[in-house]
C-alpha positions in Angstrom: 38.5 182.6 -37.0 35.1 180.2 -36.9 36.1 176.7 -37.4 34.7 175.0 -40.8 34.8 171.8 -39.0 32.4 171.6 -35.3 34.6 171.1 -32.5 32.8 168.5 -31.4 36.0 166.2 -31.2 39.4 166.8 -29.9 41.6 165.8 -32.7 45.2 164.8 -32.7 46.9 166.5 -34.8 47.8 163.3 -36.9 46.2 163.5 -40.5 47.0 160.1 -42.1 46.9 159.2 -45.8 47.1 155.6 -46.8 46.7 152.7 -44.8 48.2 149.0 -45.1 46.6 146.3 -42.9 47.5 147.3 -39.5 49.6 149.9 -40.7 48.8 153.7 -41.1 51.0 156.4 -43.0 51.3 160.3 -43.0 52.0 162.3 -45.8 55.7 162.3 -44.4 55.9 158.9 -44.6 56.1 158.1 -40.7 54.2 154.7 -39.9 52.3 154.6 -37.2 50.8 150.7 -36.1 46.9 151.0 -35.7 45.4 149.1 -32.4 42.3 151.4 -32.8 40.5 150.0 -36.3 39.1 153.0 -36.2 37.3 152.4 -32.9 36.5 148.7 -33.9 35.5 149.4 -37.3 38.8 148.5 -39.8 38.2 145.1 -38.8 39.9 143.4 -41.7 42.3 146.5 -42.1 43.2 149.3 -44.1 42.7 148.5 -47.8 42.0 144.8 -47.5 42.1 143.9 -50.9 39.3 141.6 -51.0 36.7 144.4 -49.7 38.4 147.0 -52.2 37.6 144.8 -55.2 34.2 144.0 -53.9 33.8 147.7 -53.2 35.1 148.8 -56.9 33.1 146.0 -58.7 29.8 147.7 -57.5 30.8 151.0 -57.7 30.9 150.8 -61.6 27.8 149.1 -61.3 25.1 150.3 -58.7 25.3 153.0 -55.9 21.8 153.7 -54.4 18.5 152.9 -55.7 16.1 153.0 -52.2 14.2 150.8 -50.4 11.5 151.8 -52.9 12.8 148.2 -55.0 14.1 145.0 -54.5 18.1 145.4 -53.9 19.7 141.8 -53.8 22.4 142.3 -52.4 20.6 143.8 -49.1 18.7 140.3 -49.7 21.7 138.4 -49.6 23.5 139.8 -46.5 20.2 139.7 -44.7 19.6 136.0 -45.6 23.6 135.7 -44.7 23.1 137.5 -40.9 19.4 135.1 -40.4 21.4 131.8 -41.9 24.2 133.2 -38.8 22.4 134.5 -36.1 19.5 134.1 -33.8 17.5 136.4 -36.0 14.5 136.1 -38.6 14.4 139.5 -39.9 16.8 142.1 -40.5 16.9 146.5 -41.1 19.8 147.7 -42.5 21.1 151.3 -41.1 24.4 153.2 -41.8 25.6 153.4 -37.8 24.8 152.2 -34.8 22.9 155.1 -33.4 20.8 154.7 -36.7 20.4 150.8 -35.5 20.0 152.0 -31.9 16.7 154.3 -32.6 15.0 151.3 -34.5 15.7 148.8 -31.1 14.1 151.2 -29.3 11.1 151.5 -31.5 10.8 147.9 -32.0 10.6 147.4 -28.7 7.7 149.7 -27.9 5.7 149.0 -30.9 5.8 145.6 -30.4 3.8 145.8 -27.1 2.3 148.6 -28.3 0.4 145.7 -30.9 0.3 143.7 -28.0 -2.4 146.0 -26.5 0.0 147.0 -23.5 0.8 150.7 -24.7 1.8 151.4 -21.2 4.9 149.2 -21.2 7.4 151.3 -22.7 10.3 151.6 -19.7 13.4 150.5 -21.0 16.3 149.2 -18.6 19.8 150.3 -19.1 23.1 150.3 -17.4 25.8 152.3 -16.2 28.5 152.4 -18.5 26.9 152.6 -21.2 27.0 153.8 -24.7 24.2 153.1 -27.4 25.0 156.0 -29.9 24.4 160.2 -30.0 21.4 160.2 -30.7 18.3 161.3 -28.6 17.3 157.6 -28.1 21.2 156.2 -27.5 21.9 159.4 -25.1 18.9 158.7 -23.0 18.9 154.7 -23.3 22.9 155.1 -21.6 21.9 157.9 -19.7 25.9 159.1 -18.3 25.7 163.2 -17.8 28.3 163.2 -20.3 26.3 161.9 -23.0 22.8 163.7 -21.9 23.9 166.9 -20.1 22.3 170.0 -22.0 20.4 168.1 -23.9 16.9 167.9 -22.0 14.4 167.2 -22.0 15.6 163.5 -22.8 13.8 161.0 -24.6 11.5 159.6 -21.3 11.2 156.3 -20.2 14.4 155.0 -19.4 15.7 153.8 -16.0 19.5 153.1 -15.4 21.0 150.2 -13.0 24.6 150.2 -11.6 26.3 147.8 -14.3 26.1 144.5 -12.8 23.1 144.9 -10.3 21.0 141.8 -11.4 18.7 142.3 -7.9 17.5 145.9 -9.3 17.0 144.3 -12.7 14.6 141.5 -10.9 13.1 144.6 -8.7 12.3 146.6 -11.7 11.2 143.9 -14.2 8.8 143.1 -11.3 6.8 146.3 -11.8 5.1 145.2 -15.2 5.5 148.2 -17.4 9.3 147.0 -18.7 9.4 147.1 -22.4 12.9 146.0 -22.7 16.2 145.8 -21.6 19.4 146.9 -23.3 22.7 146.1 -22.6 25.8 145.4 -24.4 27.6 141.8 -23.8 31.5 143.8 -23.5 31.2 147.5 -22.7 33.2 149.6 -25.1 32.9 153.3 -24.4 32.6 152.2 -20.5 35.9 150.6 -20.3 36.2 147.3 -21.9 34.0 146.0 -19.1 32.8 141.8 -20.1 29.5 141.2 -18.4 30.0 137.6 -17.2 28.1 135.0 -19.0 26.5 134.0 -16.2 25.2 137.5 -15.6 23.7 137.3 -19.3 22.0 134.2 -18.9 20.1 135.5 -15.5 19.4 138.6 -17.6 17.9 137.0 -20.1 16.1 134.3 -17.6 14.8 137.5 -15.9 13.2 139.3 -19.1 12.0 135.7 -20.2 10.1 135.2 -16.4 8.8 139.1 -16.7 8.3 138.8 -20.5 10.3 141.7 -21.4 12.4 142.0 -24.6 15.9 141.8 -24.6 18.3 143.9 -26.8 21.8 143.2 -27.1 23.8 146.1 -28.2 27.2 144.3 -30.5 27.8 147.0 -32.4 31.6 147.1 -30.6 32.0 143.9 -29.2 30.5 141.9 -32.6 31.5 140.7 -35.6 33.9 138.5 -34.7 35.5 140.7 -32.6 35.6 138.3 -29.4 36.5 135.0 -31.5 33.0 134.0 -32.2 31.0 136.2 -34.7 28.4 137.7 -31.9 30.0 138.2 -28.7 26.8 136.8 -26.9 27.6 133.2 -28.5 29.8 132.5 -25.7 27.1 132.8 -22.8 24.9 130.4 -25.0 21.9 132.9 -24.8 19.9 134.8 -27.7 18.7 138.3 -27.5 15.1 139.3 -29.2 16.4 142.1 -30.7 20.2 143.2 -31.4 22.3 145.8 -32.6 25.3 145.4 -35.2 27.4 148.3 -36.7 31.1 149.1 -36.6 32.8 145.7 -38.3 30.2 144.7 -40.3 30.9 147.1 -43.4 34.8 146.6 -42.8 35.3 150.6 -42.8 32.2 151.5 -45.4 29.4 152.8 -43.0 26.9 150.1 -42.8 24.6 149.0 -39.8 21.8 146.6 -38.7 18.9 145.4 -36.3 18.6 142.0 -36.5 15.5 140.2 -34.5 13.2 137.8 -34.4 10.2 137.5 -36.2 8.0 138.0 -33.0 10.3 140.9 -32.0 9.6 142.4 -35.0 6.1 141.9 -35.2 4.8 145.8 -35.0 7.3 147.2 -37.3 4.8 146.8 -40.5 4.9 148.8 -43.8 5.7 152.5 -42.7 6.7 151.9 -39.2 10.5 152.6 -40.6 12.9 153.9 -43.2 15.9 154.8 -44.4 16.9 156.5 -47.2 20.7 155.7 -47.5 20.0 152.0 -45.3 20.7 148.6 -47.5 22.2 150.5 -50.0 23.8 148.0 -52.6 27.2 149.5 -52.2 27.2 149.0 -48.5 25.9 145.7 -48.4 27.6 144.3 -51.3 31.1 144.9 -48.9 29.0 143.8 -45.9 28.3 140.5 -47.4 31.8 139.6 -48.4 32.6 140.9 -44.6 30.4 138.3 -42.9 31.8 136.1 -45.6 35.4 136.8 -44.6 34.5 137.0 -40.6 31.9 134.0 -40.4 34.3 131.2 -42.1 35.8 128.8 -38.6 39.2 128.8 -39.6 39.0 133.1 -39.7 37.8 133.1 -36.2 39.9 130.2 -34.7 42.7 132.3 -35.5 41.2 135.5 -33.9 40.9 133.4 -31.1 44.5 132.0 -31.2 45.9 135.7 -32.1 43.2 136.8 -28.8 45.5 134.9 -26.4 48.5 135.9 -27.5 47.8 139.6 -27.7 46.4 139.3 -24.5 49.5 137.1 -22.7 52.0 139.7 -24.2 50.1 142.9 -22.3 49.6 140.8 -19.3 53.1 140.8 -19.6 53.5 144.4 -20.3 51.4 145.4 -17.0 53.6 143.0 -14.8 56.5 145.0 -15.9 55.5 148.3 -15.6 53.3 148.2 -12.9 52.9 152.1 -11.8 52.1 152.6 -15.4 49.5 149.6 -15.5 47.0 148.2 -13.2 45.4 145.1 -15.3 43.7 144.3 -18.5 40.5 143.0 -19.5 38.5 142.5 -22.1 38.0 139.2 -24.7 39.0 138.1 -27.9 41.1 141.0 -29.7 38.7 143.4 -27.8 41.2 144.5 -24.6 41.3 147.3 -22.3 44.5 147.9 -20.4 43.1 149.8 -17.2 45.9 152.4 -16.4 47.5 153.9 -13.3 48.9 156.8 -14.8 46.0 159.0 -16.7 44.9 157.1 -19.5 45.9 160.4 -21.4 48.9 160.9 -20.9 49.6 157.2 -21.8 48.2 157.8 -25.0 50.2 160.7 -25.8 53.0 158.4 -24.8 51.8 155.8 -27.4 51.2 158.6 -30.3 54.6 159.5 -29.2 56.2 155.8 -29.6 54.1 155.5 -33.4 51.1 153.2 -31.8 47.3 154.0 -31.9 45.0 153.1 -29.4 41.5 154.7 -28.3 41.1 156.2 -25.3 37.3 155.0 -22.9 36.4 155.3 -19.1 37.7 153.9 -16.4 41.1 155.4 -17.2 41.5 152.5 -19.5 43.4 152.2 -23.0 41.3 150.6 -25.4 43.5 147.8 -27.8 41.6 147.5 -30.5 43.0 146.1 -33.5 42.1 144.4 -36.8 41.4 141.0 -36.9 43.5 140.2 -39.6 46.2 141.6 -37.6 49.8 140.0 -38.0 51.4 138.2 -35.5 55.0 140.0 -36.1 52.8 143.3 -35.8 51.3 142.0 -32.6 55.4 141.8 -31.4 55.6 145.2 -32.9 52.9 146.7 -30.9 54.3 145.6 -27.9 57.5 146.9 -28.2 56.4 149.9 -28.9 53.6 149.9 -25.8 56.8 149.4 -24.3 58.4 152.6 -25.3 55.5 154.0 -24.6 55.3 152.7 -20.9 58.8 153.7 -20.2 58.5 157.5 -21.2 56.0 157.4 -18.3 57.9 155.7 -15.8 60.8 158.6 -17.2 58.3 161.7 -16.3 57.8 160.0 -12.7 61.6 160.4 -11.7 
């Protein structure tokens, strides 16, 4: 029989239906605590019941209308995201690949106006993830993401993650549009890239006059304890990426830049039909609302160290299970000894979620509004988890 569904994924077979903050249910009633968010998405968990009356009081009101005609509530996050951010101008998308493909264009149009139409190489690293589509696969450029899929989107070169004297060498050669890289690697393993690291990256493309693009559509939104995770290095991107948290779980994505950045992208340079829709951004703006008050993110931060003290703990005591974690804020890998899968079966088994990445890490990924009994709850049962592997070894 031909699957209605491409198998593009390897489900679990869990099917859960209704969730609770940081708690999911099945039909059966079993409970199972969520440190996925949906990879980063459910940041303010499942039915938060500000978003769901937010949600409702525009869905009796106003789905879609297009870009065709003023939408105000698209006006109102975007002045929201300018008022918070680096940026002058913002595009709204429904994903991150979505806001990807418009970083990329920006970028080359903008020197394309410039009168340099042969700077269009954009610098990447290894790790990576940008998104599915033809510009993300080629932008990350792993053979997981591109293999089969040639001929790939040209003009992309790839660095090992971390090699700041290539970036220097290949910045030197004058036809750099950009560089892309995202401030905490998701998909690559929950990998920070210091903040020293961005601030030479970003000294580099200022000497060279290249564009920089930060990619925070995991790693932002409050997800480290400051809204953008690039805050903490004290350095701006041109051009950057948001998806994931922003829409709280309603698909919802941006590019926000600055007004030079954005300079080539001029009446017709871009669409979206679905993009800005006032249903999306009405729940975006009461997101960035939620997110962007001090007092929320203090406590992301406060909740941050504790999380991330408790698995500290959890890799001292099972140490052929664990090797370390990493990560910041409430954005935390735990890098495995065992196979990453088989720890994860180990947590389905013990009612925990988390998301598998590279590096045989364990993504830990929870909501921010997360409770600080279900933070003890998760690690008991990452405990449970730990122990039914040390029980296969013997």
């Amino acid at each position: 029989m031909i699957p209605s569904l491409l198998p593009t994924y390897n489900r679990v077979d869990l099917a859960f239906e209704q969730g609770q903050g940081s708690w999911l249910f099945t039909a059966g009633g079993e409970r199972y605590l969520d440190l996925a968010a949906g990879i980063a998405v459910n940041a303010l968990g499942h039915a938060n019941p500000d978003l769901v009356e937010v949600l409702t009081r525009q869905a009796a009101r106003l789905w879609h209308i297009s870009n065709l005609y003023t939408i105000p509530q698209q006006q109102q996050l975007a002045d929201m995201l300018v008022d918070a951010s680096f940026a002058d101008t913002v595009f709204f998308t429904n994903s991150g690949t979505e806001a990807c493909e418009l970083a990329v264009k920006m970028a080359r149009k903008y020197w394309h106006d410039k009168g340099q139409e042969g700077r269009t190489r954009i610098i990447g690293f290894e790790g990576s993830f940008h998104g599915r589509s033809s510009a993300g696969i080629a932008a990350a450029g792993g053979d997981k993401l591109t293999k089969g899929f040639g001929p790939l989107l040209p003009g992309f070169t790839h660095l090992p993650f971390g090699d700041l004297d290539g970036l220097t060498n290949a910045l030197s050669e004058g036809d750099v549009a950009a560089v892309i890289i995202e401030p905490v690697q998701g998909e690559g393993g929950i990998r920070p890239v210091a903040d020293d690291d961005l601030k030479a990256i970003r000294a580099a493309c200022d000497a060279a006059g290249a564009l920089l693009i930060f990619d925070e559509v995991q790693c932002g939104m409050g997800r480290t304890g400051k809204l953008f995770a690039h805050e903490w290095s004290g350095v701006s991107p041109d051009i950057m990426m948001v998806a994931k948290g922003i829409g709280g779980g309603f698909p919802l994505g941006a590019v926000l830049a600055t007004e030079d950045a954005a300079s080539g992208m001029v009446a017709g340079t871009h669409g979206s039909t679905y993009g800005g829709n006032p249903l999306a951004c009405a729940v975006g703006a009461k997101v960035v609302e939620i997110i962007n008050d001090p007092a929320f993110l203090e406590d992301v931060r406060r909740k941050s160290g504790l999380l991330r003290q408790k698995l500290e703990g959890l890799v001292a005591s099972h140490p052929d299970v664990f090797d370390a974690v990493r990560g910041s804020g409430l954005m935390l890998g735990l890098v495995c000894k065992a196979p990453n899968t088989d720890v994860l079966t180990a947590c389905y088994d013990a009612g925990v979620l988390c998301v598998p990445a590279a590096d045989n890490v364990l993504r830990v990924l929870p909501a921010l509004t997360i409770e600080d009994d279900d933070l003890n709850e998760a690690l008991a049962r990452l405990e449970t988890a730990a122990k039914t592997i040390e029980g296969q070894g013997t």
